[in-house]
N, C-alpha and C positions, 0 to 999 in steps of 0.2 A: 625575318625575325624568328628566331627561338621558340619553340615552345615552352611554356613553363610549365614544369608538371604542378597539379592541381591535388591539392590533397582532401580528403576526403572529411565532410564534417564531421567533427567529432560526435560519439553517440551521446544523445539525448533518452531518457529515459521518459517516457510521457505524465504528463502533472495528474491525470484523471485515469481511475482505472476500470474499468472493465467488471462485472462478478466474475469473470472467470479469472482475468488477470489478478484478482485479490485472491481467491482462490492458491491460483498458484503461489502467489507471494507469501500466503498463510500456511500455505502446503494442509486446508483443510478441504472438506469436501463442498459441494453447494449445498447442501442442505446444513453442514454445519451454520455456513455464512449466513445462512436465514433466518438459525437462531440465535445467534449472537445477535443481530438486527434486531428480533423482535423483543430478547431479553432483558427485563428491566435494570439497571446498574449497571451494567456489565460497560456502558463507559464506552463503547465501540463506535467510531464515527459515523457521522449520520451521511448517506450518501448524497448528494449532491444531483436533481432529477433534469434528467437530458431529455426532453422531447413531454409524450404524452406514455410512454412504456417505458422507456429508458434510464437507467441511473449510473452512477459511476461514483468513486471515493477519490479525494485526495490522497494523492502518493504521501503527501510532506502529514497529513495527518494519522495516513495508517501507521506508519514509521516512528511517530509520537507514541500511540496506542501501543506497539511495541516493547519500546520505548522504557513504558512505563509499567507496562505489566513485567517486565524481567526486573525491575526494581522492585514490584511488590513481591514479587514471589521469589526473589535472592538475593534482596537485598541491597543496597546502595553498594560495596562492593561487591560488586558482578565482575567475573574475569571475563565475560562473554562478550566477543566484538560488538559495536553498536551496526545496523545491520547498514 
């Protein structure tokens, strides 16, 4: 019998992230991330807690947050890809 070549699962991007993986995806530092957290309005998703230390954000929510701040701050037409 043949082999069948086997093709490789397509990438998955993971649903929960990491502070540092938010970090990067924010391109801020960790100490920004801490105050956007603690800041009041500022609207930034509430992390979601992993364990008794651990947190992580929704990817589909940081991406909203986004989102939504390049609408307030350019306006509903934005020429700027959605990310």
């Amino acid at each position: 019998m043949p082999k069948r070549k086997s093709t490789p699962p397509p990438h998955v991007e993971p649903e929960l992230l990491r502070p540092r993986q938010v970090t990067a995806l924010l391109g801020i530092s960790p100490r920004t991330l801490l105050k956007l957290r603690e800041k009041e309005g500022a609207d930034f998703p509430l992390p979601v807690k992993l364990g008794l230390r651990g947190i992580a954000w929704k990817r589909s929510e940081l991406l909203t947050w986004i989102e939504t701040l390049q609408k307030t701050r350019y306006g509903a037409k934005t020429r700027y890809p959605s990310i």
